[in-house]
C-alpha positions in Angstrom: 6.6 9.6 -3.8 10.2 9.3 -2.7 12.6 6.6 -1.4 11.8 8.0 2.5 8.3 8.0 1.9 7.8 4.3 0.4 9.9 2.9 3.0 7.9 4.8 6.2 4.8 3.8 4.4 5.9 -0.1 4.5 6.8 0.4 7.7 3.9 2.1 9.2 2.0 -1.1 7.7 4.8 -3.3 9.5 5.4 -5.2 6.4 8.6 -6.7 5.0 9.2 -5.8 1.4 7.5 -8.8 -0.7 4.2 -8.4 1.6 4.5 -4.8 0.4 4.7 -5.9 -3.3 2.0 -8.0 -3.3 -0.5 -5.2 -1.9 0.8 -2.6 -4.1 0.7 -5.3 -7.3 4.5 -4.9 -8.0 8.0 -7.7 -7.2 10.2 -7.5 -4.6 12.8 -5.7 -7.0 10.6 -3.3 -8.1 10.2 -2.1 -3.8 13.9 -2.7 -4.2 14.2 0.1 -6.7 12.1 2.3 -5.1 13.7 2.0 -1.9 17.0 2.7 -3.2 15.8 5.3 -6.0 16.8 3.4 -8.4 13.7 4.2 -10.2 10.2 6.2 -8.7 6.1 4.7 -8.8 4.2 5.9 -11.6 0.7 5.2 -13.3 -1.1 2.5 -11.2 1.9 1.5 -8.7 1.9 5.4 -7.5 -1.8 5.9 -7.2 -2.0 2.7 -4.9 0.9 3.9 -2.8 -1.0 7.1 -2.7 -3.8 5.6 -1.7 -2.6 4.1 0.9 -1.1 6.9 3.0 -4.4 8.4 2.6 -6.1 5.8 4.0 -3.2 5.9 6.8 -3.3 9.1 7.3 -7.2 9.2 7.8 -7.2 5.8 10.3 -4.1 5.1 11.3 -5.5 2.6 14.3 -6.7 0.4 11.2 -3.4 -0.3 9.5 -3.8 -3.8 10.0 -7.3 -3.9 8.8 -6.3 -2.1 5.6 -3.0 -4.7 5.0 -6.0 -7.6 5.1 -8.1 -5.8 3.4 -5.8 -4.7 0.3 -4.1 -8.3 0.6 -7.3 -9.9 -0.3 -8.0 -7.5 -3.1 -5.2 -7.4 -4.7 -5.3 -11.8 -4.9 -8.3 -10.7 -7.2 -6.0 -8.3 -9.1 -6.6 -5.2 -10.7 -8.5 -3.8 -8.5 -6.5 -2.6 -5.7 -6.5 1.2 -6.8 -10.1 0.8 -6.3 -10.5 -1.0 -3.6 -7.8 1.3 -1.1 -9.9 4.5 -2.2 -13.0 2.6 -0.9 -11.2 1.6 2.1 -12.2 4.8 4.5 -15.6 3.6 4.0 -15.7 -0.4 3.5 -13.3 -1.4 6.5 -14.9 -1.0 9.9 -12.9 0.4 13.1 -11.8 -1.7 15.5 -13.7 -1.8 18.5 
């Protein structure tokens, strides 16, 4: 995932960068490095981030269902990859 397409994905969540590390499980610096490509996601980081846009892609009305949604999850820890591939299915549309 490149620099461009971390900092549209933060923004299509309308999330300033620590928000955006604490769904994704990461710092501030580390969204600071990937925004300036100082250094790219990989392993668990990249599979949440792709996980993500997925989800956004698929229902992009329920952005701010999903930011609640992987907030809360990722407070538990750990489990975030799982619980953004889940996410199609477990948050409801807005009605």
């Amino acid at each position: 995932m490149t620099k461009a397409e971390i900092i549209a994905l933060r923004h299509r969540l309308g999330l300033e960068r620590a928000a955006f590390a604490r769904i994704t499980g990461t710092d501030v610096r580390t969204v600071t490095r990937w925004e300036t490509g100082a250094c790219e996601p990989s392993g668990t980081s990249l599979s949440v981030l792709t996980g993500i846009r997925e989800a956004l892609d698929q229902h992009p009305e329920r952005a701010e269902a999903m930011v609640r949604y992987i907030a809360r999850a990722a407070a538990m820890g750990g489990l975030s990859y799982l619980l953004v591939k889940l996410l199609s299915a477990v948050v409801p549309s807005e009605p």
